[in-house]
CHARMM internal coordinates of N, CA and C (Angstrom, degrees):
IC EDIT
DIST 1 N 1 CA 1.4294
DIST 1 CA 1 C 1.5271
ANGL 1 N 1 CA 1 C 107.75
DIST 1 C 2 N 1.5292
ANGL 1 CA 1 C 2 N 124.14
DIHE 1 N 1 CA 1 C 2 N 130.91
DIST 2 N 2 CA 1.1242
ANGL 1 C 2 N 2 CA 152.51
DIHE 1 CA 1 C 2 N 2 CA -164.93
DIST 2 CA 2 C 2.0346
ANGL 2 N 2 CA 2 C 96.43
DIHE 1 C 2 N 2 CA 2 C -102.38
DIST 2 C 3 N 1.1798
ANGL 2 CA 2 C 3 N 110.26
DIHE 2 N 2 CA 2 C 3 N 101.05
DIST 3 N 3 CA 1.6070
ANGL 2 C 3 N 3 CA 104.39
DIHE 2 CA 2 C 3 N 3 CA 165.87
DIST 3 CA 3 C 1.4433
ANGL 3 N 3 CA 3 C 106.16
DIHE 2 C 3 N 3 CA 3 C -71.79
DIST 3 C 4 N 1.4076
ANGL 3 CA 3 C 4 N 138.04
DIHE 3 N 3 CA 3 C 4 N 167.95
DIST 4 N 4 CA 1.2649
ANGL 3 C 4 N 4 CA 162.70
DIHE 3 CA 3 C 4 N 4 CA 110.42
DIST 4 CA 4 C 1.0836
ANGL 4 N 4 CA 4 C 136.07
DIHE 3 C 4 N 4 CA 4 C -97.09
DIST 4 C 5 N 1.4795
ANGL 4 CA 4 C 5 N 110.42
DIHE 4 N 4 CA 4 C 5 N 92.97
DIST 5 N 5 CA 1.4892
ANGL 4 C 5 N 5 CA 97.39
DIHE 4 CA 4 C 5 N 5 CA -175.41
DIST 5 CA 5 C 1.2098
ANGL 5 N 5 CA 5 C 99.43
DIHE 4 C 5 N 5 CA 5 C -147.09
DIST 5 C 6 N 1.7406
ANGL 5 CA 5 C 6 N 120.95
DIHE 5 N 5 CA 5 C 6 N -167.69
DIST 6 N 6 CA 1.1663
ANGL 5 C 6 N 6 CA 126.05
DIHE 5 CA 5 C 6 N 6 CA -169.28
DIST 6 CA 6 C 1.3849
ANGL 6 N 6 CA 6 C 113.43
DIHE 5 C 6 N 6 CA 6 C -118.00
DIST 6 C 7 N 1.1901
ANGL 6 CA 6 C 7 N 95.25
DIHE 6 N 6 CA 6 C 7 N 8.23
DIST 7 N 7 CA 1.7788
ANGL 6 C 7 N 7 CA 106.00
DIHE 6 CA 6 C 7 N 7 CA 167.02
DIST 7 CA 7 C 1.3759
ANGL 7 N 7 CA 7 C 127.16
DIHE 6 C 7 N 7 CA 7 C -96.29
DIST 7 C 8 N 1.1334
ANGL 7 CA 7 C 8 N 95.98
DIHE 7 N 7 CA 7 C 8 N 156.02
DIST 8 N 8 CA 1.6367
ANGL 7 C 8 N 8 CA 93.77
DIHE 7 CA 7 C 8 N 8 CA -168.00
DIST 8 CA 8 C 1.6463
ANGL 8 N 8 CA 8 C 82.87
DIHE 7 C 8 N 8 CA 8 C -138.96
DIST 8 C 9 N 1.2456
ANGL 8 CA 8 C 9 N 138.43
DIHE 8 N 8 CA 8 C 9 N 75.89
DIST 9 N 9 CA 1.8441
ANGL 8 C 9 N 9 CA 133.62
DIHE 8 CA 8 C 9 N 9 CA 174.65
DIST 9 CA 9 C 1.2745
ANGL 9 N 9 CA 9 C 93.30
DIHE 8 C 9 N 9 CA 9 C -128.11
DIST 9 C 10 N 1.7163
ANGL 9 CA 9 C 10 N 130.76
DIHE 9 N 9 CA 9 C 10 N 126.71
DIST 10 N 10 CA 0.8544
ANGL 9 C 10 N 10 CA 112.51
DIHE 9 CA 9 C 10 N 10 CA 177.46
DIST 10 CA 10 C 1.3101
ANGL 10 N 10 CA 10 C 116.17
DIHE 9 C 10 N 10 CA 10 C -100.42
DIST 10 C 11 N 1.0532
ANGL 10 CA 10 C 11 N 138.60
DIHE 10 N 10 CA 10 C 11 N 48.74
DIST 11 N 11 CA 1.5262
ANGL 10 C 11 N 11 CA 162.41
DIHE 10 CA 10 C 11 N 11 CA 136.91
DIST 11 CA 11 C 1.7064
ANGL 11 N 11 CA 11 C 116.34
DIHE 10 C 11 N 11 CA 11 C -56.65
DIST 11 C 12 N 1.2540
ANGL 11 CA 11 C 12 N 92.39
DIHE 11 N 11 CA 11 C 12 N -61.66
DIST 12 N 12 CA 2.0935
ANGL 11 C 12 N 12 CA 119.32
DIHE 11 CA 11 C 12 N 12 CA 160.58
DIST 12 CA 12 C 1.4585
ANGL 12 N 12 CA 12 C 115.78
DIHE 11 C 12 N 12 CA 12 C -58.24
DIST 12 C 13 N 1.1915
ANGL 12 CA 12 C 13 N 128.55
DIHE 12 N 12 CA 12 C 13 N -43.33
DIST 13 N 13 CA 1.3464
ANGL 12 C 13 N 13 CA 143.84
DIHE 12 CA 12 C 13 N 13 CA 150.40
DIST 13 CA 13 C 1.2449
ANGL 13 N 13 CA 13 C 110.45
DIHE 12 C 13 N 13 CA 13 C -31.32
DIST 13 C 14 N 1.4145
ANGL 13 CA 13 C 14 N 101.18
DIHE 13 N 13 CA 13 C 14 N -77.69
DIST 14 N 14 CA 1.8875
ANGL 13 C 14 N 14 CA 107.19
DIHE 13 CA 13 C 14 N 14 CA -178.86
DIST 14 CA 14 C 1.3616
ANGL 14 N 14 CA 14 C 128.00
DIHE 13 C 14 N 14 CA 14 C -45.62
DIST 14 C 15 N 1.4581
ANGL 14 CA 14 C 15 N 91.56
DIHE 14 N 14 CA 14 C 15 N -49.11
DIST 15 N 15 CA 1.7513
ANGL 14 C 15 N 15 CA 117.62
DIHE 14 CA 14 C 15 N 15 CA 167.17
DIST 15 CA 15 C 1.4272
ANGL 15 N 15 CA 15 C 108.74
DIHE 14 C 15 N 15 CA 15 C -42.05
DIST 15 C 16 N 1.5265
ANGL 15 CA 15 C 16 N 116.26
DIHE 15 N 15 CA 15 C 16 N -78.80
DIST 16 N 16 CA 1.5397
ANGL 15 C 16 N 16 CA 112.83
DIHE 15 CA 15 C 16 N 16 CA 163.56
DIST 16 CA 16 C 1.4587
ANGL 16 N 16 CA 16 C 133.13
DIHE 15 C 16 N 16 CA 16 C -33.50
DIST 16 C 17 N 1.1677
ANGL 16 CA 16 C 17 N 101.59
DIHE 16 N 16 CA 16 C 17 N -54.11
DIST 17 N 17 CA 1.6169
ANGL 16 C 17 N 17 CA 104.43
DIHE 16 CA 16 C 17 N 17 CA 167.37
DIST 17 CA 17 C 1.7279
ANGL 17 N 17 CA 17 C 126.64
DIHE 16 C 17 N 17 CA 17 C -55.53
DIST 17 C 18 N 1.6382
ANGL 17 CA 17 C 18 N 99.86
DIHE 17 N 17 CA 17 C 18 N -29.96
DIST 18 N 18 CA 1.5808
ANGL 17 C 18 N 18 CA 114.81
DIHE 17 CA 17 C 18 N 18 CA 177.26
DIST 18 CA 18 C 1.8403
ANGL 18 N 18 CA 18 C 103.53
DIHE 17 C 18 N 18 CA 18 C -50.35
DIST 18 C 19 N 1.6070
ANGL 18 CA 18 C 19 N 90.97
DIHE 18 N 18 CA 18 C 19 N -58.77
DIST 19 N 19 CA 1.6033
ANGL 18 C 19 N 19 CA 87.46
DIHE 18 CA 18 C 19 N 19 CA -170.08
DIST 19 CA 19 C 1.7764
ANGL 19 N 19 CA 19 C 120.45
DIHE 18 C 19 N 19 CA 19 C -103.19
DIST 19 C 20 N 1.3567
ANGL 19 CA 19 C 20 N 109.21
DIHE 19 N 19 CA 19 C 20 N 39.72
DIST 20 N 20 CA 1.7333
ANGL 19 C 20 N 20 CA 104.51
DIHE 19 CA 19 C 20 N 20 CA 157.52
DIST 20 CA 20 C 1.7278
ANGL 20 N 20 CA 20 C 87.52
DIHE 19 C 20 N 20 CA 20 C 132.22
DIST 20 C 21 N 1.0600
ANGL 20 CA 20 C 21 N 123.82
DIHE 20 N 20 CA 20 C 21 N -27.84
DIST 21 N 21 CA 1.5184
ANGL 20 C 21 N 21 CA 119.90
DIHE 20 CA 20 C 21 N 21 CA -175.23
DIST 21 CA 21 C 1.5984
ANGL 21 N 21 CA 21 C 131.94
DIHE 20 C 21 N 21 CA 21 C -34.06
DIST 21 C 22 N 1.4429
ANGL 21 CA 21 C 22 N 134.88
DIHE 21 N 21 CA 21 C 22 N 91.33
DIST 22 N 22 CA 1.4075
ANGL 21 C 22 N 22 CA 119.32
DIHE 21 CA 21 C 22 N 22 CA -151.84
DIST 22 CA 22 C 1.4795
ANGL 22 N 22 CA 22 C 105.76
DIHE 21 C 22 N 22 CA 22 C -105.33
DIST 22 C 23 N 1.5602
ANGL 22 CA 22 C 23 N 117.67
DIHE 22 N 22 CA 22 C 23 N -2.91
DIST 23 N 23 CA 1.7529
ANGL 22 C 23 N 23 CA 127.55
DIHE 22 CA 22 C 23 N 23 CA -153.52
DIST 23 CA 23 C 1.5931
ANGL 23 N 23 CA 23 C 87.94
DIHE 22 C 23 N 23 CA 23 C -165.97
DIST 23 C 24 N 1.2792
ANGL 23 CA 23 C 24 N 92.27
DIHE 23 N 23 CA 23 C 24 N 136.58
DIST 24 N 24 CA 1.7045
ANGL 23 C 24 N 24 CA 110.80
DIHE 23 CA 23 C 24 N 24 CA 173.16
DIST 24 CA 24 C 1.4656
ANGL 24 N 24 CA 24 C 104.30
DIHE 23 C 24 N 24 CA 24 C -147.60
DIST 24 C 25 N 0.8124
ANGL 24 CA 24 C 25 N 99.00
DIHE 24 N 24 CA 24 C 25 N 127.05
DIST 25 N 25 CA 2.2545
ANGL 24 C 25 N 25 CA 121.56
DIHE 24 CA 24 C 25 N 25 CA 170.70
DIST 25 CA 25 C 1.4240
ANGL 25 N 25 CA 25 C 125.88
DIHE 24 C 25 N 25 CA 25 C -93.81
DIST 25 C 26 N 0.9709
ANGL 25 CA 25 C 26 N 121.60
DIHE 25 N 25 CA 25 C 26 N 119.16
DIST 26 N 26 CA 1.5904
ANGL 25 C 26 N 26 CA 98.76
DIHE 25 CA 25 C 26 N 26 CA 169.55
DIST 26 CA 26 C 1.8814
ANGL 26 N 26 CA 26 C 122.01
DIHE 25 C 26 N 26 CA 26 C -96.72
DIST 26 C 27 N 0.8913
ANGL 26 CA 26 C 27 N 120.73
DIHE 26 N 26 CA 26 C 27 N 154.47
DIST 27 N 27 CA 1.4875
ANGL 26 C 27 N 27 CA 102.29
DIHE 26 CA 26 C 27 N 27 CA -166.29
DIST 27 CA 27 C 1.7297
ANGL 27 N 27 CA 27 C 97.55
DIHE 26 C 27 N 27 CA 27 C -118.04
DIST 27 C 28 N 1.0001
ANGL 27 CA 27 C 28 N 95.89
DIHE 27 N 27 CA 27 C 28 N 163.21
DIST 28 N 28 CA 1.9857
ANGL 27 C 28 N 28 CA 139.24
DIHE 27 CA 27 C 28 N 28 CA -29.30
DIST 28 CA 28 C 1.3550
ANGL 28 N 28 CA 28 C 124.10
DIHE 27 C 28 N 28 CA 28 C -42.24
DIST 28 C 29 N 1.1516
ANGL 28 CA 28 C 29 N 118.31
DIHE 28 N 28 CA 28 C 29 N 150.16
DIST 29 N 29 CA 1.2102
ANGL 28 C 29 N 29 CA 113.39
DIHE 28 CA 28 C 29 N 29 CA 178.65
DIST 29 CA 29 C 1.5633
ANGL 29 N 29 CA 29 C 114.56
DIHE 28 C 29 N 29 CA 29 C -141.35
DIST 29 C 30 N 1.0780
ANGL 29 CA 29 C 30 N 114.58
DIHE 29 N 29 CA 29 C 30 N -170.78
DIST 30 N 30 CA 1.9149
ANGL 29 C 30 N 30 CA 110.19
DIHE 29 CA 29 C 30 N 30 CA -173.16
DIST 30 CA 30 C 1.5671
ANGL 30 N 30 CA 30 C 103.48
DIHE 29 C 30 N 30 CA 30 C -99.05
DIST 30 C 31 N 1.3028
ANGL 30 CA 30 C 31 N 131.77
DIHE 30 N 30 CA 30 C 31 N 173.53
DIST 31 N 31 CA 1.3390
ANGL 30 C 31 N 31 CA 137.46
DIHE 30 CA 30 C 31 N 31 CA 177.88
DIST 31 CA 31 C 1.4084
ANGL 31 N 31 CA 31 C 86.27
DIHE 30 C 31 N 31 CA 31 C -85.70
DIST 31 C 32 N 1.2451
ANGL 31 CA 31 C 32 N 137.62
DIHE 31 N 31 CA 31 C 32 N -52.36
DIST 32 N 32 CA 2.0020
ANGL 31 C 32 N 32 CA 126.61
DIHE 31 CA 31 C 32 N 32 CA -175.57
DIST 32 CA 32 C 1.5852
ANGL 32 N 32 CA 32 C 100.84
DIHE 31 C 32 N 32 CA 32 C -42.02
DIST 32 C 33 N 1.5465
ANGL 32 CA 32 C 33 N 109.50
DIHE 32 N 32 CA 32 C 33 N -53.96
DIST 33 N 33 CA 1.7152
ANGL 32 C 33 N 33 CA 96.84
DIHE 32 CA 32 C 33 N 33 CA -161.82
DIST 33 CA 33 C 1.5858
ANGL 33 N 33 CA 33 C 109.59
DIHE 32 C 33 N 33 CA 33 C -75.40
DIST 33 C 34 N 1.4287
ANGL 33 CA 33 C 34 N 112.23
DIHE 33 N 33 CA 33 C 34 N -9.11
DIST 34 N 34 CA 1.5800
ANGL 33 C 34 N 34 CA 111.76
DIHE 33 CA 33 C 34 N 34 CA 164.76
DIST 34 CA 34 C 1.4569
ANGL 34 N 34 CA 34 C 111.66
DIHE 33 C 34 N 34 CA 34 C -76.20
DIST 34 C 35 N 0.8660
ANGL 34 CA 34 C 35 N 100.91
DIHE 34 N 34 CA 34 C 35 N -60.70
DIST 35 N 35 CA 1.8287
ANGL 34 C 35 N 35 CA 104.19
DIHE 34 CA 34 C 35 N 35 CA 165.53
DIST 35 CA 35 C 1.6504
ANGL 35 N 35 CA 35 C 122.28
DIHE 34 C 35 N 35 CA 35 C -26.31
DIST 35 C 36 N 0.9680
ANGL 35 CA 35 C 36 N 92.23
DIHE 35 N 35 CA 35 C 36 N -50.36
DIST 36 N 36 CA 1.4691
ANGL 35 C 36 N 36 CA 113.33
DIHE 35 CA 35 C 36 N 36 CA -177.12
DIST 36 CA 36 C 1.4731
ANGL 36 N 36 CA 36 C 139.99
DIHE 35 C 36 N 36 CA 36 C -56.98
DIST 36 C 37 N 1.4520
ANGL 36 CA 36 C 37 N 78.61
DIHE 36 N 36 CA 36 C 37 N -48.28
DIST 37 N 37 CA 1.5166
ANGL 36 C 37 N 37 CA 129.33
DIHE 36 CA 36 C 37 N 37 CA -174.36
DIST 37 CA 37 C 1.7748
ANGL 37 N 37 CA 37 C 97.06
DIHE 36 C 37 N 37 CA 37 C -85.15
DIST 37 C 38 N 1.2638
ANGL 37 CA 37 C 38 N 114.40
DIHE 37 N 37 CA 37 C 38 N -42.66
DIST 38 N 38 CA 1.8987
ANGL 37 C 38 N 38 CA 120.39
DIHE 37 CA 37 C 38 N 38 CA 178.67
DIST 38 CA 38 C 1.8143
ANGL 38 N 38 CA 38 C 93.78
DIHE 37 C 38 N 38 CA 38 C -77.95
DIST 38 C 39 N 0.8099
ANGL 38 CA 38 C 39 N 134.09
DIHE 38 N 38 CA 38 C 39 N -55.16
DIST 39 N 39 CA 1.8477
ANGL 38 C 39 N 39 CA 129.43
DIHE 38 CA 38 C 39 N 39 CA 158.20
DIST 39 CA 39 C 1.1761
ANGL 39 N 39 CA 39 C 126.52
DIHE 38 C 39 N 39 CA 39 C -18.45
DIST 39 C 40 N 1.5754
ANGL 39 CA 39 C 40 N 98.93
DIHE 39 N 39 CA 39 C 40 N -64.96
DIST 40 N 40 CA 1.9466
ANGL 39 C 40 N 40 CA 104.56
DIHE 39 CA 39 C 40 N 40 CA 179.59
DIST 40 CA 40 C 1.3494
ANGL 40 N 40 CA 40 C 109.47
DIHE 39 C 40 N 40 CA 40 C -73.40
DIST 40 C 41 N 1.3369
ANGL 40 CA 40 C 41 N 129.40
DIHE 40 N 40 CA 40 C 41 N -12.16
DIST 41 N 41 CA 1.8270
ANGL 40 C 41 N 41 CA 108.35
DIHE 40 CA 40 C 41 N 41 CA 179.31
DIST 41 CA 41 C 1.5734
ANGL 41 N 41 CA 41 C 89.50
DIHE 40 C 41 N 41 CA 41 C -114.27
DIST 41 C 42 N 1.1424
ANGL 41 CA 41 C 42 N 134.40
DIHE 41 N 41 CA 41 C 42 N 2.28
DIST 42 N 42 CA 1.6615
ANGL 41 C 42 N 42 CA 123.60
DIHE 41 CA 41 C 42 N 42 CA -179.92
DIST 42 CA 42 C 1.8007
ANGL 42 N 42 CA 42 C 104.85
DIHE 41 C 42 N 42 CA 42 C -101.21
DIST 42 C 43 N 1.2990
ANGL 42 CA 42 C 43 N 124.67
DIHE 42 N 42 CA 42 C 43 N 1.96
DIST 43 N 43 CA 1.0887
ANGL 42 C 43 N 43 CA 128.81
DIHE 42 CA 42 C 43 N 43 CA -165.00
DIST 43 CA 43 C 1.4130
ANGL 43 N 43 CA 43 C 113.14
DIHE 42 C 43 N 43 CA 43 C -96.99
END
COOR INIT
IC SEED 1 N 1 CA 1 C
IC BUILD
């Protein structure tokens, strides 16, 4: 699971990561760092 969000707390981070979270974005962001970001957990 790929987050999108507009947070950047890394409290929320952890949280995400607690339950399955492998990629987090902050938005806005570029289509490369989505790209990128779909690479490092599909790899």
């Amino acid at each position: 699971m790929i987050v999108l969000t507009t947070e950047s707390d890394p409290e929320k981070k952890a949280r995400a990561r607690a339950v399955g979270a492998t990629g987090w974005i902050v938005k806005p962001f570029s289509t490369d760092s989505l790209v990128a970001a779909i690479r490092r957990v599909t790899a």
